[in-house]
C-alpha positions in Angstrom: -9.5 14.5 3.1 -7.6 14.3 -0.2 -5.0 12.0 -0.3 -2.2 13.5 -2.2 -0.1 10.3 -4.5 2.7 12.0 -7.2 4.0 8.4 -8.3 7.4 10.3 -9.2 8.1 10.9 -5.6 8.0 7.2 -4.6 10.7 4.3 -5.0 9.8 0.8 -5.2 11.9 -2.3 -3.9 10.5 -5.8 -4.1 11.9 -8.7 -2.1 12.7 -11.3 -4.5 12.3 -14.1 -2.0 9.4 -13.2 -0.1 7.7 -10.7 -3.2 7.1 -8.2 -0.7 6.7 -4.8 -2.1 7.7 -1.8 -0.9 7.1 1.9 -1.9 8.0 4.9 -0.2 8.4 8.5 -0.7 12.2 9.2 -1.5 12.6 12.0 0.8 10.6 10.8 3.6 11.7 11.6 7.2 10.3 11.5 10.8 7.4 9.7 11.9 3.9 9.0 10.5 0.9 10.7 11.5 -1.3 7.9 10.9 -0.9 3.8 10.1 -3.6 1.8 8.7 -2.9 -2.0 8.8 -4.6 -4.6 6.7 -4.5 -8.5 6.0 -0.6 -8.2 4.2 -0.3 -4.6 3.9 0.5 -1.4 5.7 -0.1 2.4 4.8 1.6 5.0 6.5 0.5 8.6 6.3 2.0 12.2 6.8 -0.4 15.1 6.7 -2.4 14.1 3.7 0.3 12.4 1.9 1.0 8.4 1.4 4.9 7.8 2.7 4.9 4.0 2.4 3.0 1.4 1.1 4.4 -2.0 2.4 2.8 -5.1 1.2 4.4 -7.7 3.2 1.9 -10.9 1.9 1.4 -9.9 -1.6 -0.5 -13.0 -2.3 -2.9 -12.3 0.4 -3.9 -9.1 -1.0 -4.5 -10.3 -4.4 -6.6 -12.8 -2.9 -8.9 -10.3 -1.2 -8.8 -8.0 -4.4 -9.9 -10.9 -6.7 -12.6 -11.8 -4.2 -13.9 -8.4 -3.7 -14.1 -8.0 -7.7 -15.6 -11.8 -7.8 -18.6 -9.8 -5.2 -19.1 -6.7 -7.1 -19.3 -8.7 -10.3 -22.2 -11.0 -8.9 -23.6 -8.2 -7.4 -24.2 -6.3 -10.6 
């Protein structure tokens, strides 16, 4: 599957108290085909396209990334 991503089809809006961040595709409607959940984030899918990335625990996520990098750099 290719994942289809044109950045200039998505808005952003971050919570300024929470520094959740949310992007979505502008024109957007109806209902996902597919959700994947992870540890602070959700992806929703259409077809092959992204419609919404939600990361709800922001500092979660850069935990994991960081970690993850932290691995592959011992690793190597």
């Amino acid at each position: 599957m290719d994942l289809k991503i044109e950045l200039e089809q998505y808005q952003k809006k971050i919570d300024e108290e929470t520094g959740s961040i949310l992007f979505f595709m502008k024109d957007f409607k109806g209902i996902p085909d597919k959700v994947i959940n992870g540890d602070g984030w959700t992806i929703e899918m259409k077809d092959e396209s992204i419609v919404m990335i939600d990361i709800y625990k922001p500092k979660i996520l850069i935990e994991h990334i960081l970690n993850s990098y932290q691995e592959s750099t011992i690793n190597n």
